[in-house]
N, C-alpha and C positions, 0 to 999 in steps of 0.2 A: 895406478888404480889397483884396487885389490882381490886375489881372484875370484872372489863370491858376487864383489860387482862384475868381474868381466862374467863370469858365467851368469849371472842376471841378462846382463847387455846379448848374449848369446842364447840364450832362449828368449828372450824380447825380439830378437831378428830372427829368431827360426821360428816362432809360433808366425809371424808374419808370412810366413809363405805359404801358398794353397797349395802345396805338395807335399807326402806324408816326407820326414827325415827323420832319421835314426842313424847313431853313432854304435859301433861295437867296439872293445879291445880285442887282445889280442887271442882273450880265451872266449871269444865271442861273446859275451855279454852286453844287454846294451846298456850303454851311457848315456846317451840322449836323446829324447823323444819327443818330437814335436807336435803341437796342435794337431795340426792335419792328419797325422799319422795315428795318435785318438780316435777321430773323428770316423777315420774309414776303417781303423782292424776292431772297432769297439773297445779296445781295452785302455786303459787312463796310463796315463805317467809314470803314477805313483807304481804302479803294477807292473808295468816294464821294466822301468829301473834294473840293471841286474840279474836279468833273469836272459838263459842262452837265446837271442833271437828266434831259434826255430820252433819254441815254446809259443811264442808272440804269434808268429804269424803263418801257424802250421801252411807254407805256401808247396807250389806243386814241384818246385824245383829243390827246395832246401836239403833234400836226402842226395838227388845222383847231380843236381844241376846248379848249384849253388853261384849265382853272378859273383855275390860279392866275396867265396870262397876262391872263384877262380882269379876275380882282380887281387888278393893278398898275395896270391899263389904266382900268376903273375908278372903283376905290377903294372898291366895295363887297365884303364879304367875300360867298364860295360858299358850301352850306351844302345837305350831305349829297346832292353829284350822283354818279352812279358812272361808272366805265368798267371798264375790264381790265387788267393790269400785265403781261407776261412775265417772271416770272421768273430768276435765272441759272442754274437748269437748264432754261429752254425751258417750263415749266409758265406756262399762263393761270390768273391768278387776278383772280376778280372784288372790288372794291373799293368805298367807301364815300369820298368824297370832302368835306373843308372846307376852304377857304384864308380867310387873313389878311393884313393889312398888315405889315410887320417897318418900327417904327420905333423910335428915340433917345427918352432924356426928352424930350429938349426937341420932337420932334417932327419930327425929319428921317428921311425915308422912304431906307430903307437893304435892301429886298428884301419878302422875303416867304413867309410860312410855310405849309406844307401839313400837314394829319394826315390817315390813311387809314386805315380798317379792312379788316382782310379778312372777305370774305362767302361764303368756302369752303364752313366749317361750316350760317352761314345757309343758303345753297344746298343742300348736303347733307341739311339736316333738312329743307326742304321739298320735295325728290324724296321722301324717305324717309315722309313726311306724304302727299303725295298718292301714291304708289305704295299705302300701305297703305288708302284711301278714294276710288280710283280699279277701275273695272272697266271694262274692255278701253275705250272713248273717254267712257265716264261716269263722272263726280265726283259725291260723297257722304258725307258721315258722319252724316247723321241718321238717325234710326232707320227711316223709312219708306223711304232710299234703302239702307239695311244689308239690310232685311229684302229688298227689291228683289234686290236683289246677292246673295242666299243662294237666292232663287228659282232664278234665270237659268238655273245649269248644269244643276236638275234639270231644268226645261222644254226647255232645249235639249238633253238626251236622249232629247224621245220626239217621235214625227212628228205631231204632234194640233196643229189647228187653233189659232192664239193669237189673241186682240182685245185689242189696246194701246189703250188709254182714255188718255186727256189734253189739256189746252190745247194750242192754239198754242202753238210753243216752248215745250216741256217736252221735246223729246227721242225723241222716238215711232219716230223711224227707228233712233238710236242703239241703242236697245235692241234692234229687228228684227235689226237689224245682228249684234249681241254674238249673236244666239240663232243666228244662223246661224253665227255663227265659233266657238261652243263647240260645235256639231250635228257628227257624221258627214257632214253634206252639206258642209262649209265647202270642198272641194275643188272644189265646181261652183259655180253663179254666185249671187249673190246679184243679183233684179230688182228695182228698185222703179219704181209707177207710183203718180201722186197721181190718183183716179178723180175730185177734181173740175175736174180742171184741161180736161176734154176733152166734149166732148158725146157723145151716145150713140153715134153711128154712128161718129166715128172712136177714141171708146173700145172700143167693140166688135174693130174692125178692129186695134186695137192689143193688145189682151188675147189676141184669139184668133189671128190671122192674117186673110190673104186671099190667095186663087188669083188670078191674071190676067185680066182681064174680069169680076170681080164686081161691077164699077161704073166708072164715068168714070175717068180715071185710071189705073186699075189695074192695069199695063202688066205688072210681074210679080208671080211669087210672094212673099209677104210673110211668116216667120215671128212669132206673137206673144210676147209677154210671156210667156205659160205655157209658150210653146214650146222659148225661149230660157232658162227655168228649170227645164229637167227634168232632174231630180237634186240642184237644188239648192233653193231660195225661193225666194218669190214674195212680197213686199211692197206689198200694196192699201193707200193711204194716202189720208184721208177717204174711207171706205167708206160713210160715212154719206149721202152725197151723192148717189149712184148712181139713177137712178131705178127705178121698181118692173118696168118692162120689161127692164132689163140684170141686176134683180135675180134673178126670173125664170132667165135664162141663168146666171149665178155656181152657182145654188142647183144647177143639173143638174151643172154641173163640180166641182164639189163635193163631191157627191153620186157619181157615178162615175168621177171622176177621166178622163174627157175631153170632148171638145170639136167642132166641127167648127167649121175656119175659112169666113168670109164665101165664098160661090162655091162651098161644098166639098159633097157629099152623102157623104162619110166621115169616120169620126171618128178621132180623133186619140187615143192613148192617153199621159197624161201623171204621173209618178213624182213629185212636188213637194210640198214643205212649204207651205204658205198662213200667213200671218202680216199681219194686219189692224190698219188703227190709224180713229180717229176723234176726233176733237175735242167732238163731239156727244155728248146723253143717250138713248144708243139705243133703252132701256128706254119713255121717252117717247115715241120716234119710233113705236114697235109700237104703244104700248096710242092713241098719235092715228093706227093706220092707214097711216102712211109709210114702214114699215120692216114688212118680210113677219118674222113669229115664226119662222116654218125658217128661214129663210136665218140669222136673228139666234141659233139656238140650233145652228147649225151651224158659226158664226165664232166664237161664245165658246165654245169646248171648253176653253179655257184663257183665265183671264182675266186684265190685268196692268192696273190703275190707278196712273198717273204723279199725284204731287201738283207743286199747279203749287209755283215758287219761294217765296212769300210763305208757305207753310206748314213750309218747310225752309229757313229765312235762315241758321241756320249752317251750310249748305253754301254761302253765298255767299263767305267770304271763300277758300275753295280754290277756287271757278270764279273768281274773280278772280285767282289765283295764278298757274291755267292759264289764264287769257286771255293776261295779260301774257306768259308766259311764249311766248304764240303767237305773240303781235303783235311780241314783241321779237325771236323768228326773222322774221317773215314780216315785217318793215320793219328789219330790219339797225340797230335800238336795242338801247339798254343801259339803261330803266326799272326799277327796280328793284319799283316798287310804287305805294302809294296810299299821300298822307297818312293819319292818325287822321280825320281832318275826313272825308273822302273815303268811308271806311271807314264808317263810323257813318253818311253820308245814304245811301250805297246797302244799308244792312242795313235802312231805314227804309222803303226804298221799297217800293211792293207789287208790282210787276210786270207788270201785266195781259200785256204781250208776252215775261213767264216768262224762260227763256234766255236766247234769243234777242233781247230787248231787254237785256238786263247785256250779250253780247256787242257791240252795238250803240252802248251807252253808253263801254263799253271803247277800243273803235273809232275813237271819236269824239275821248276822251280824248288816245290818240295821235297822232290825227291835230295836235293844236293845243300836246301838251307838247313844250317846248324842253329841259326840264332831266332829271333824276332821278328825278322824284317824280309823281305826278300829284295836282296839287290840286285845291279847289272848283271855281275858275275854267276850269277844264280842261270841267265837267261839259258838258252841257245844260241851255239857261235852265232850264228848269221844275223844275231839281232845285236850281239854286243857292239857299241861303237867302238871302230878303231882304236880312239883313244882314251876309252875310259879306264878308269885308276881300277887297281885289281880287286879292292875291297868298295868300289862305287862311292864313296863315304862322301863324297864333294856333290853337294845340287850342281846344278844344270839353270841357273837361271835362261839361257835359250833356248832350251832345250824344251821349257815349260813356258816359255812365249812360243816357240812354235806349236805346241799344245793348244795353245788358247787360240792363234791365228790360225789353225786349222779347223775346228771345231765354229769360229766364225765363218769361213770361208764357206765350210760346208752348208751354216745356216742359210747365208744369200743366195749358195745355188738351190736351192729348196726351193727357197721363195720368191725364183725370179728377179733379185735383187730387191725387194722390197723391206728394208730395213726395218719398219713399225715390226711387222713380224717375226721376222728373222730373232730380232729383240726378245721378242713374246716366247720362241718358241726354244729361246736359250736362258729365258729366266730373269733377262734382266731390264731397264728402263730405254728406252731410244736413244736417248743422254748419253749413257751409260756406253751403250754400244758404238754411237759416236764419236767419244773419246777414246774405245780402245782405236777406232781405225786409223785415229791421229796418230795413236801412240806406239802401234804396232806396226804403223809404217803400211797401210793395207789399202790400194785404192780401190777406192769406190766405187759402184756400179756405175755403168753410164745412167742407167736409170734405176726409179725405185722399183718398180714390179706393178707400179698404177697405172704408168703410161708405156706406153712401147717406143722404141729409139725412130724418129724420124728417119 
């Protein structure tokens, strides 16, 4: 065959692929240009031909970070890093990055090949993915963070007392937050104070105020936290902590909505939403004596139970989606995500630091990934498995069946075993979930969740 046919037969096979490809030599020029790769940098064939790469496709990597600079250089092929391409209408579009060697039979290195996807669409579906399981800075699609989310705005219509229950990093200010930016009040200020970060007397001074000479120091007037909240919230974070004397004081401001600051013999009249969080089992604190029953049935007029992470793990890969998405503003990266590997040991993990530790771990990830991706080795020791390969590069097909048979498991203890739901509430048909239990080897509840066990 002749080489104008074989190079017909080779752009016949490369406009066939829905992924852009471009050939360079050696003085980087390119040689060939595929449909696809038209299609998404805008510029035609004919116009590439020839001309240095980094012309084509002014990308964000081509000056300090070049894939297919460092696979010439060398000699290993790249393998799915991203950056960003400009377009010939001036559009950024984000991309999917692999390079290869371009060489002869016989083995003489003659340039080198690049294919790129676009990850527009990817992009697009997952704004459009978390916009729809996202409420004002909280992420969620499980059923206990849905029904959270369907709470919110009624409570945030009425002026009654709330107690936020949850661990450590679960989120407890997040939601105070949301309840005051859905409120009438959201035009005045939202305070927050943590009551156990302070001891009594300068928590006191700090809640309430102080006049000038109500103690050493106190040189002028001081307005408090309630004071500086009037009209809008007031956010007490570990409430639980407080001792039974400050308790005391809360219970009368409470109670008649004002105060008198430290030094003051008058009282202060204050307009404020109150919104309380604790990490603690308050209930226990009462019936052992540490916690006064008014003051406790005076903070829970509304009550909101946060579940920690390990009982909602399919909402961990969208706070995973939104971290990255954070960290890649907030450190001027171009990540695109988590390997499969990745994926599957942080849905395993349990969490005891909830949130707050996945963002932690996240964190950490970026701190040490060079490439695209974040792998195993990216993690914290204690999450790496024993035996995983140093650069992660191998799936885990178990590893992501123990993913999926956990995330079922989860769903039946939810619903009491009743599979119709359990089904419903992980997205997919009764069929469907049926056949994973065959398949995953997972037995069955003794009952469905309709009837109770004889």
């Amino acid at each position: 065959m002749s080489s104008s046919r074989i190079s017909e037969s080779q752009d016949v096979i490369l406009d066939s692929i829905n992924e852009g490809v471009f050939t360079v030599d050696l003085d980087w020029r390119i040689t060939a240009f595929n449909h696809a790769a038209e299609r998404i940098t805008g510029v035609s064939r004919r116009d590439a031909m020839g001309r240095p790469c980094c012309e084509v496709f002014r990308a964000s990597i081509c000056e300090s970070a070049c894939a297919l600079r460092r696979t010439l250089g060398t000699g290993k092929p790249t393998v799915n890093a991203t950056a960003h391409i400009v377009s010939h209408s001036g559009q950024r579009i984000p991309i999917r990055i692999s390079t290869a060697l371009l060489k002869t039979p016989d083995g003489k290195l003659i340039g080198g090949v690049e294919t790129f996807q676009d990850l527009s669409q990817v992009e697009q579906l997952q704004k459009e993915l978390e916009a729809r399981y996202t409420f004002e800075d909280i992420v969620g699609r499980s059923a206990a963070m849905r029904n959270l989310f369907e709470l919110l705005p009624q409570v945030a219509e009425s002026d009654s007392t709330v107690l936020i229950e949850g661990a450590s990093g679960t989120g407890k200010e997040l939601f105070a937050r949301a309840l005051h930016n859905l409120s009438r009040r959201k035009k005045k200020r939202f305070v927050a104070i943590n009551c156990a970060a302070l001891p009594d007397t300068l928590l006191e001074s700090e809640l309430f105020g102080h006049k000038a000479g109500a103690f050493t120091d106190a040189r002028r007037d001081k307005l408090g936290r309630f004071a500086l909240a009037d009209g809008g919230t007031i956010f007490l974070d570990e409430i639980g902590d407080i001792s039974q004397a400050m308790q005391v004081r809360l219970l009368r401001v409470l109670q008649e909505r004002s105060f008198e600051p430290l030094g003051s013999v008058e009282s202060v009249k204050v307009n404020v939403r109150v919104v309380t969080a604790t990490n603690k089992d308050l209930v226990k604190l009462v019936r052992a004596g540490k916690f006064r029953e008014d003051l406790f049935y005076r903070i829970r007029v509304v009550h909101l139970k946060l579940p920690p992470l390990r009982q909602r793990r399919e909402d961990i890969p969208l706070l995973i989606d939104r971290l990255v998405a954070k960290f890649n503003r907030l450190q001027g990266k171009d990540i695109v995500g988590v390997s499969n590997e990745v994926l599957a040991r942080l849905m395993e993990h349990d969490y005891p630091g909830n949130v707050r530790e996945l963002e932690n771990i996240i964190e950490q990830a970026f701190v040490l990934c060079r490439g695209g991706l974040i792998e195993l080795h990216h993690l914290p020791t204690e999450l790496r498995p024993p035996a995983a390969p140093a650069g992660g590069e191998l799936s885990s097909p178990t590893s992501l069946k123990s993913m999926e048979r956990l995330l079922i498991d989860e769903a039946l203890r939810r619903h009491g075993g009743n599979r119709r739901l359990a089904a419903k509430d992980l997205g997919i048909d009764a069929s469907t979930l049926y056949r994973k239990l065959q398949s995953l080897n997972i037995q069955p509840p003794q009952f469905d969740g309709r009837h109770r066990p004889r």
